[in-house]
Backbone bond lengths (Angstrom), bond angles and torsions (degrees), N, CA, C in turn:
res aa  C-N    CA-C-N  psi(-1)  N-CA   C-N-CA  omega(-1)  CA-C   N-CA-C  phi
1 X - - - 1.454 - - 1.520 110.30 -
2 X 1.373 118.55 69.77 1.335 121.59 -146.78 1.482 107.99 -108.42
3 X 1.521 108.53 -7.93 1.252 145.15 -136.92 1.313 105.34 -124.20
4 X 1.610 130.41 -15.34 1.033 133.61 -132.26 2.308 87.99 -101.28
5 X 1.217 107.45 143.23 1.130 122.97 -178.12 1.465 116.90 -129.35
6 X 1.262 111.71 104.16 1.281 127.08 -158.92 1.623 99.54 -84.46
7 X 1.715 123.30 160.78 1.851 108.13 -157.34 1.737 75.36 -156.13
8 X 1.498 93.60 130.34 2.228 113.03 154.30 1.375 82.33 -119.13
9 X 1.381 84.38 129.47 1.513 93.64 -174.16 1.679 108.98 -109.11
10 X 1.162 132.80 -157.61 1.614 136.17 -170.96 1.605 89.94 -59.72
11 X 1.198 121.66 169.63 1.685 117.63 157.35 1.133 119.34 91.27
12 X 1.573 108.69 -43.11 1.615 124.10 -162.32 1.931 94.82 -79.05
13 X 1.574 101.59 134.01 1.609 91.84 155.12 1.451 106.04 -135.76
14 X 1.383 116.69 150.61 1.558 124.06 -173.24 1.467 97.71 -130.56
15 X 1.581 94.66 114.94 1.669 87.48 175.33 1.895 96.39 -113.33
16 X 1.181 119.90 110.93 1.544 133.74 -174.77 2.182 115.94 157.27
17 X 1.107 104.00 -144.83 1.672 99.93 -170.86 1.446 95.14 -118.60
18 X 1.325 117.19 134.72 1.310 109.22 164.16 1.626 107.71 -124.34
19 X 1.422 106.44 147.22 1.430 109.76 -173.81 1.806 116.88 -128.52
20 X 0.567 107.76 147.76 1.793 117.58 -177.10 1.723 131.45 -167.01
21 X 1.301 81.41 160.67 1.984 93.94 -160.72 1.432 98.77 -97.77
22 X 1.456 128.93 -49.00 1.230 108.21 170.99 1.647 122.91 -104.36
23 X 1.120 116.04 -160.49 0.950 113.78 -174.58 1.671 142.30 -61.53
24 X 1.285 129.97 127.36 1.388 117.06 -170.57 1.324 116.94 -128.66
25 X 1.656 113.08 160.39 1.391 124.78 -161.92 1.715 99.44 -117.63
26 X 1.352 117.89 112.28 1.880 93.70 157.98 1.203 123.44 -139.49
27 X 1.272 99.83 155.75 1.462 104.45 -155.37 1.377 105.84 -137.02
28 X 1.350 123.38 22.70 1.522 141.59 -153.53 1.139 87.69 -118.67
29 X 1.490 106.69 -162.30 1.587 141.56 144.58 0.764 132.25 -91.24
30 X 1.402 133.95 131.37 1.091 132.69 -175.98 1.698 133.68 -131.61
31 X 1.295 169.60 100.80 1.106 155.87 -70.07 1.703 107.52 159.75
32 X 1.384 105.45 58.04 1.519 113.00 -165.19 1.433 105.89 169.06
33 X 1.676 117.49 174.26 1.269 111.84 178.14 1.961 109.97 -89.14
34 X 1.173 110.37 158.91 1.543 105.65 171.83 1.680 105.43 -133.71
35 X 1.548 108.79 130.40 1.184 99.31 -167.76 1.743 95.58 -149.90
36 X 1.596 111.49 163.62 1.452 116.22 -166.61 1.927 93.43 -159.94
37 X 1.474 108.49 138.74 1.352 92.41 174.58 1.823 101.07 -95.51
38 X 1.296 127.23 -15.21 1.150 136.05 169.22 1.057 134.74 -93.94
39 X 0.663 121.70 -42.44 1.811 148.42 -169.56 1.520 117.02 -62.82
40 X 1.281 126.89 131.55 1.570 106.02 161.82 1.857 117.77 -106.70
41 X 1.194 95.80 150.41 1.377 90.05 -172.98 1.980 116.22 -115.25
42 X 1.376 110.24 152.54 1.258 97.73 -175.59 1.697 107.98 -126.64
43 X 1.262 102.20 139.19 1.501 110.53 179.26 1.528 127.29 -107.06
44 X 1.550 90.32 85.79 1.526 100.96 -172.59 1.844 140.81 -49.18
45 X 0.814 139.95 160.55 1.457 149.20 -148.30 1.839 99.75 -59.08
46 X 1.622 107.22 -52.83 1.282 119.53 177.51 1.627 118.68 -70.00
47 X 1.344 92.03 -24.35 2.267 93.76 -166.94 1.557 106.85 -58.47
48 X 0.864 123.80 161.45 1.798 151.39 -165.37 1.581 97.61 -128.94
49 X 1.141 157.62 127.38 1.401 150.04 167.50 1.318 117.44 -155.80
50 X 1.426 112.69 89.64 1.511 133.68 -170.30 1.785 111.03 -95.23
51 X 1.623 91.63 49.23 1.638 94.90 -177.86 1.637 113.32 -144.43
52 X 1.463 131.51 -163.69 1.388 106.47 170.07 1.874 94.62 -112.43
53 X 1.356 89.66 -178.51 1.535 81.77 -176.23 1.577 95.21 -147.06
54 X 1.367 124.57 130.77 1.308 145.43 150.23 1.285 137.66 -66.01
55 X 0.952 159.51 42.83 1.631 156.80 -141.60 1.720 110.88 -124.00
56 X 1.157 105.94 149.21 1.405 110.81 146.69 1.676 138.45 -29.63
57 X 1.382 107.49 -56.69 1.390 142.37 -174.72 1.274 112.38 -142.28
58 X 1.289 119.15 102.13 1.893 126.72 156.28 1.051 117.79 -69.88
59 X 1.508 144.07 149.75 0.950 149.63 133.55 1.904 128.15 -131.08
60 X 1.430 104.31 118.40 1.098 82.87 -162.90 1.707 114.15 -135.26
61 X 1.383 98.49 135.62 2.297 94.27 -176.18 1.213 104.30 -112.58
62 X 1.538 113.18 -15.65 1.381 110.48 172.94 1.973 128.66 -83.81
63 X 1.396 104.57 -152.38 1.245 89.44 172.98 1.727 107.37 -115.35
64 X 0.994 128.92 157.72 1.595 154.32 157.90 0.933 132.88 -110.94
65 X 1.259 129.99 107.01 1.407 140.17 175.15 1.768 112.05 -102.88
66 X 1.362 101.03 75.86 1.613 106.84 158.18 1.791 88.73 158.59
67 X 1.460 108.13 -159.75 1.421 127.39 -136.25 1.811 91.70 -93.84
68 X 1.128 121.37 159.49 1.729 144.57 -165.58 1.712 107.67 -133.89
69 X 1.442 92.68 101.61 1.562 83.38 177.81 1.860 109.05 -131.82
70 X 1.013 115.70 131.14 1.759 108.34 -166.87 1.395 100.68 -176.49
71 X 1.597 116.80 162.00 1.352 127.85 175.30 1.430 104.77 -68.14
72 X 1.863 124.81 -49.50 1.451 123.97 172.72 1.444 127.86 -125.86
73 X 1.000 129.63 112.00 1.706 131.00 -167.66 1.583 91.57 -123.66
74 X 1.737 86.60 135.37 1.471 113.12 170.15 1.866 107.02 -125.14
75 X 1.189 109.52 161.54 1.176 131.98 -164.73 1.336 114.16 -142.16
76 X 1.404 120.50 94.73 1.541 151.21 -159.75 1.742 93.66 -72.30
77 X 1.114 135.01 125.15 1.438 146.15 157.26 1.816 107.92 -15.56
78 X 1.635 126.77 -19.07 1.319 111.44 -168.26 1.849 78.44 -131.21
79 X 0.904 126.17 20.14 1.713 120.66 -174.86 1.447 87.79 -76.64
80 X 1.801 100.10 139.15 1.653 110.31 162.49 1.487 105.49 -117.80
81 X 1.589 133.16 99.17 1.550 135.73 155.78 1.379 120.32 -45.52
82 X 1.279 163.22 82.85 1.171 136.09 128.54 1.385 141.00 -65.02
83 X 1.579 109.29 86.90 1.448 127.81 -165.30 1.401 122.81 132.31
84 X 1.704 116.34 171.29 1.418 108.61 -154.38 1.132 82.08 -64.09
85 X 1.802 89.41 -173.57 1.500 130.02 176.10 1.325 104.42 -131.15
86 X 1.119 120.67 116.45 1.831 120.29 167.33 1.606 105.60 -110.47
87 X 1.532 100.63 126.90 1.856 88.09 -178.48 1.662 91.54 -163.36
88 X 1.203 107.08 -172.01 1.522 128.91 -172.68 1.297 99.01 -114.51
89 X 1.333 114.96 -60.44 1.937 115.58 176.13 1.627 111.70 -142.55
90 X 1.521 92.27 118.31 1.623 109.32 168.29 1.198 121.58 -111.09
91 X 1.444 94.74 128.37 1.934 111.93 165.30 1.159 106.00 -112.61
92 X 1.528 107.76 140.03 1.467 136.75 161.95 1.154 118.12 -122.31
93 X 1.837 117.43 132.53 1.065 132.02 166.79 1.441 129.03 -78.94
94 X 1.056 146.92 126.44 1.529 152.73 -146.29 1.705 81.49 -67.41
95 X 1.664 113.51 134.76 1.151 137.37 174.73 1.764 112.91 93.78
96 X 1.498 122.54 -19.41 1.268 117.50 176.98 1.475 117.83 -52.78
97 X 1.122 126.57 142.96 1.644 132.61 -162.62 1.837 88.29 -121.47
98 X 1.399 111.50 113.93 1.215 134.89 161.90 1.936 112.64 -96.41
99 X 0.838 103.27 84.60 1.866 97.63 162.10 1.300 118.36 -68.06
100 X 0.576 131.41 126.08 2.188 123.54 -172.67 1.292 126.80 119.68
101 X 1.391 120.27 -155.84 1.663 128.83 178.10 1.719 86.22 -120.68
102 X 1.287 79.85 159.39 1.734 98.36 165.83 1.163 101.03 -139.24
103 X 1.514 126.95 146.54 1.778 156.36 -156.87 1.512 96.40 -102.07
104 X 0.643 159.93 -146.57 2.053 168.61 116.92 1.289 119.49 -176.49
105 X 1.394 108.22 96.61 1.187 110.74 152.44 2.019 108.91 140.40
């Protein structure tokens, strides 16, 4: 189950750290750090996430309020960043709103 993609869906709010091995979806709130040394995580259109986040793989359409740290982060055309970006390789989609510095490479 290696495959398995764990989901906070609309509704859900987590105010604390959440951590995970495979992959995750959110689409909640969130109010804490979220972090995975494997895993990639995605930050859906609806999520709220007032924390920093660590992962493998970012992806993000929603908004973030704090710091981006991962081997690959992407940035969805309606993604809002507030805060750095530390990464190896970033894509941005025409309209993503980065507040901050970004690291590369």
């Amino acid at each position: 189950m290696s495959n398995t993609t764990n989901v906070l869906a609309s509704g859900i709010e987590i105010i604390g750290s959440i951590s995970f091995q495979n992959d995750m979806l959110i689409d909640g709130r969130v109010e804490g750090e979220i972090s995975s040394e494997t895993g990639k995580v995605t930050i859906g259109e609806a999520a709220d996430i007032k924390g920093n986040i660590c992962a493998s793989e970012v992806h993000v359409y929603g908004c973030v309020d704090g710091n981006v740290n991962s081997t690959r982060c992407h940035l969805n055309e309606r993604a809002s960043v507030k805060g750095d970006i530390t990464t190896n390789v970033l894509s941005m989609v025409e309209g993503a709103k980065l507040s901050g510095r970004a690291q590369i490479g």
